[in-house]
Residue, then its C-alpha position, 0 to 999 in steps of 0.5 A: x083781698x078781704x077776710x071774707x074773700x080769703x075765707x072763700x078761696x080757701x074753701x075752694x081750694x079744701x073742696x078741690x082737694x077734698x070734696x064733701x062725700x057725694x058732692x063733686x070736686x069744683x074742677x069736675x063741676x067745671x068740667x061737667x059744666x063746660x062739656x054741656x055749655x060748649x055742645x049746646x052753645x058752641x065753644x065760642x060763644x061760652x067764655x070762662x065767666x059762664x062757665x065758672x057762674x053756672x058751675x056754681x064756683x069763681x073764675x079763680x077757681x077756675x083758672x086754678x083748676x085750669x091752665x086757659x080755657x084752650x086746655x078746657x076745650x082739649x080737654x072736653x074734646x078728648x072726652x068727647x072723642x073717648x064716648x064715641x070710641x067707647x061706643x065704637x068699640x063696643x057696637x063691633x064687638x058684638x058682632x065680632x069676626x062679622x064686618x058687614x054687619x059690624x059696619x051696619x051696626x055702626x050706622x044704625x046706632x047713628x042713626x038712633x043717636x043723631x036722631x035723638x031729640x038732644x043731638x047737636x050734631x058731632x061734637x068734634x067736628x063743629x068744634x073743627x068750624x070754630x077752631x080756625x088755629x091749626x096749633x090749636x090744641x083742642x084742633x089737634x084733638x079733632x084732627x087725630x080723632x078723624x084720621x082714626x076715624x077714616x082709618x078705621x072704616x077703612x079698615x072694616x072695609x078691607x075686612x068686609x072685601x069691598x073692591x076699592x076698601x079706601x074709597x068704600x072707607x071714606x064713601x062710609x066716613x063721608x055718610x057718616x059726617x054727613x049724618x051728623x050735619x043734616x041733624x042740625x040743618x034738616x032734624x031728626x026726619x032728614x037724611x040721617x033718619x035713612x043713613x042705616x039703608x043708604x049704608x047697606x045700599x053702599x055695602x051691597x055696592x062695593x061689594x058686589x063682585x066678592x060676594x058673585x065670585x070670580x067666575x060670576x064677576x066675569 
């Protein structure tokens, strides 16, 4: 390695380790750099030396920042996962000890976000169609992530007193999936534009029966 070559690795290094005040360390600008190149791009179609260039940084300083670029995608994946959990959390809690309304909420504030005019759809589920390796570790993610997912709605499900909460559970995990593809196929003004309505509509009918009462259902 030249003298110069030497000089800048070794500011790499003292800024990963301690970065200028108000600037961001070379590993977060990595990270932050890759998060938006994967969901506008895709993970495939991002190799590691766009990501380093854009960044502003090496592929040295990548790869000293991170083991491959598999653990970046885990990693983008787990943070990806960790905003719609924030979101979810949040959104229920408002309307605490209310299921109903707690899984109406859930659909209109998808219906605001993947009809928003920089929606590329679920992040983790379009990684599932790139990441065929069933050990891959960002698949993993994914696959974690959609299993709470479906656990979840089942839950609310079961709280709301549907007749059949499993299948009112996925009916509602499929609705919302499918929210997220028709943005990228159909825009903002396809089916996910009424996925609000058509999640009453599926609430209203498992429902039905529980809010009758035993003596009308008969």
């Amino acid at each position: 390695m030249t003298t110069s070559g030497r000089r800048s690795a070794a500011l790499e290094t003292a800024e990963s380790v301690a970065p200028v005040p108000g600037k961001p360390r070379v590993r977060d600008r990595i990270f932050e750099t890759a998060c938006d190149l994967f969901y506008q791009h895709g993970i495939r179609d991002v190799g590691v030396d766009q990501i380093a260039t854009e960044a502003g940084t090496n592929k040295m300083s990548f790869y000293r920042s991170f083991a491959s670029k598999d653990e970046l995608i885990a990693k983008y994946l787990e943070q990806k996962a960790s905003e719609l959990w924030k979101w979810w959390d949040e959104t229920v809690r408002l309307h605490s000890g209310d299921p109903r309304r707690q899984i109406l909420a859930l659909f209109e504030g998808i219906a605001k976000i993947v009809c928003s005019s920089t929606s590329r759809g679920c992040a983790l589920a379009n990684a599932a169609l790139e990441l065929a390796e069933e050990d891959h570790p960002g698949r993993r993610v994914v696959l974690a992530k959609k299993r709470e997912m479906r656990r979840r709605f089942r839950e609310l499900a079961v709280a709301a007193g549907a007749d059949n909460p499993e299948e009112l559970g996925d009916a509602l995990m499929l609705l919302m999936e499918g929210a997220y593809l028709s943005r990228l196929t159909l825009s903002s003004q396809g089916p996910a534009h009424h996925v609000g309505p058509i999640a009453l509509r599926l609430l209203e009918s498992y429902t039905l029966s529980n809010r009758r009462g035993p003596d009308k259902a008969r």
